[in-house]
N, C-alpha and C positions, 0 to 999 in steps of 0.2 A: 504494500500500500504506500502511496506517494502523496504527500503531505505539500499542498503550495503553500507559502505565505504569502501574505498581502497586507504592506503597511500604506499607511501615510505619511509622505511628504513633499513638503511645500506645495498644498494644492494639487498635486498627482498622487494616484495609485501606483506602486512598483511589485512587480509582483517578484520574489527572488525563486530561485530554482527549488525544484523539488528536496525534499528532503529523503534520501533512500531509505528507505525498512532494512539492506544488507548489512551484514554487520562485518567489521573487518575479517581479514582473511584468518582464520584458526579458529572461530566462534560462530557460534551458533544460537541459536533461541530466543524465547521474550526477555529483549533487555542487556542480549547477547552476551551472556553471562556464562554459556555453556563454552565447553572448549571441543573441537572437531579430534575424532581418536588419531591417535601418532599414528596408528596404521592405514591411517588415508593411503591409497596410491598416487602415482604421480608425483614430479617433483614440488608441487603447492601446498598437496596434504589441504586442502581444501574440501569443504562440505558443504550440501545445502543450508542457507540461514535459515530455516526454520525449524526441519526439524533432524539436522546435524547428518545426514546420510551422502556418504563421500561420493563426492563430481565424477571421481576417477576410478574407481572401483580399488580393491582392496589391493594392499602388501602381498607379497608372497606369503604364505603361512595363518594369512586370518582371513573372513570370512562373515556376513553377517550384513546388513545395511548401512549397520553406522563398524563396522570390520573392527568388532568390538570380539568376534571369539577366534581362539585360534584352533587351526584345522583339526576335526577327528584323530583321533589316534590310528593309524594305518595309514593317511593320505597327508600331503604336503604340496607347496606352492601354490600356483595363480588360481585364485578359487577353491582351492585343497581339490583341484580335480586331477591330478598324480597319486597316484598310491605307493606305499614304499615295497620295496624289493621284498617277498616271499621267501627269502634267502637271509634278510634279517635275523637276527638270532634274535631269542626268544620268544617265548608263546605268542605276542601279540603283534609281532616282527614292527616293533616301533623303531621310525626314524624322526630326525630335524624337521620340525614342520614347514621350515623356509626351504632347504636344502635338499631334503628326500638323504642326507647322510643316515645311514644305521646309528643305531644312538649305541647300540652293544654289540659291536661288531658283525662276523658275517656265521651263516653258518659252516661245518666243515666243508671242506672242500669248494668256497667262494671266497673271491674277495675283490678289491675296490671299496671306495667310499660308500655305493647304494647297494654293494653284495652283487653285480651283477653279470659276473666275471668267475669263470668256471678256474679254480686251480688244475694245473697242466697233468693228466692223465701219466704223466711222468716222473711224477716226486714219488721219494722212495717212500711214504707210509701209505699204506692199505687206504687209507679216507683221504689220501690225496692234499692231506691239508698242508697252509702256504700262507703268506705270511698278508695277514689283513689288505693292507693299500698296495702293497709290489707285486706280490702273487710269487713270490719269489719262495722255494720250494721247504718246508723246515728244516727237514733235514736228507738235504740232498735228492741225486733223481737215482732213479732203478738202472741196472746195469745198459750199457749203450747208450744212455744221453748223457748231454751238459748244457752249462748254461745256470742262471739265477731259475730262471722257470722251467728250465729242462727240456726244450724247444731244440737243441742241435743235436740231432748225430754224431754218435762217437763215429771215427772211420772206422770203415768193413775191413780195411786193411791194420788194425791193432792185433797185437797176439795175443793169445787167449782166450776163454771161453767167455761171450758177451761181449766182446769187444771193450772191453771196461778205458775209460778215459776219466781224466780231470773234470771235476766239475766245473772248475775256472777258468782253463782254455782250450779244454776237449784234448790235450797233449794223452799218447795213450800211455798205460800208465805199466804194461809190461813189455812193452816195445813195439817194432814191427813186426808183419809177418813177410815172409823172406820173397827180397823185391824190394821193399819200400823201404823208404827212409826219412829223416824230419822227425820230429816230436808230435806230428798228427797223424806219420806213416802216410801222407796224404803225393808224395815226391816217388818215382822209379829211380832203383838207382840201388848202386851196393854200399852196405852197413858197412863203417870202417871203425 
């Protein structure tokens, strides 16, 4: 509602401009006493003056009109219309309601920040498990790879049974088989 004035002076009417009902930018209500939630979206953080429901729709992680709650427990980000990773550890696989990170890591055999990253079918324990955010293997890979996630090939040319290699630069680790030469036996050529 817009409010005109109209005085008197010297023998004229002046009428001054309206007066706005908006209230400055972060408030809201009768008397603009309310304050608009931090979790406005948009860089304004602006909400309707009357009755406080954000311009811009909501933060990442809340939800609501005036983006007053934050997301269900399962779901995260714009709208809480993301659900967190199934791979979440625990029962109710809770992550960062902004972020969709797992809030308690992944479960075995996952990792990255949202669990959604299978550890390498190659690390040496039976559940495959690997180290949270690098995927990087606990304890080592099974005989024939190398590597932090156990992703290379030892050479077919190492001696012995499995081809057994370094974990750290696939060097093989009982020599070559006869022919090869190098510390990855990966070279033809005779062992001196």
């Amino acid at each position: 509602m817009h409010t005109t004035l109209v005085f008197q002076a010297e023998d004229k009417a002046v009428a001054c401009p309206p007066l706005s009902s908006e209230c400055h930018k972060g408030f809201y209500g009768e008397g603009c006493n309310k304050t608009c939630s931090e979790h406005c979206g948009g860089n304004l953080n602006s909400c309707h003056h009357v009755n406080g429901s954000c311009n811009q729709g909501c933060d990442p992680g809340y939800t609501g009109s005036l983006c007053s709650q934050a997301c269900d427990l399962g779901s995260y980000g714009m709208r809480c219309s993301s659900n967190c990773s199934k791979h979440c550890y625990g029962s109710n696989n809770a992550c960062d309601q902004v972020t969709g990170t797992c809030n308690a890591g992944c479960d075995k055999g996952y990792h990255g920040r949202k669990c959604r990253n299978r550890c390498s079918r190659n690390c040496a324990r039976n559940d495959n498990a690997c180290e949270r955010f690098s995927g990087k293997c606990l304890e080592g890979c099974k005989p024939g790879y190398f590597g932090d996630e156990c992703l290379n090939n030892c050479s077919r040319n190492c001696a012995g049974p499995n081809n057994v290699c370094s974990r750290s630069n696939g060097a093989c680790k009982a020599g070559c088989e006869q022919g090869y030469t190098k510390d990855k036996c990966d070279q033809i050529g005779i062992q001196i």
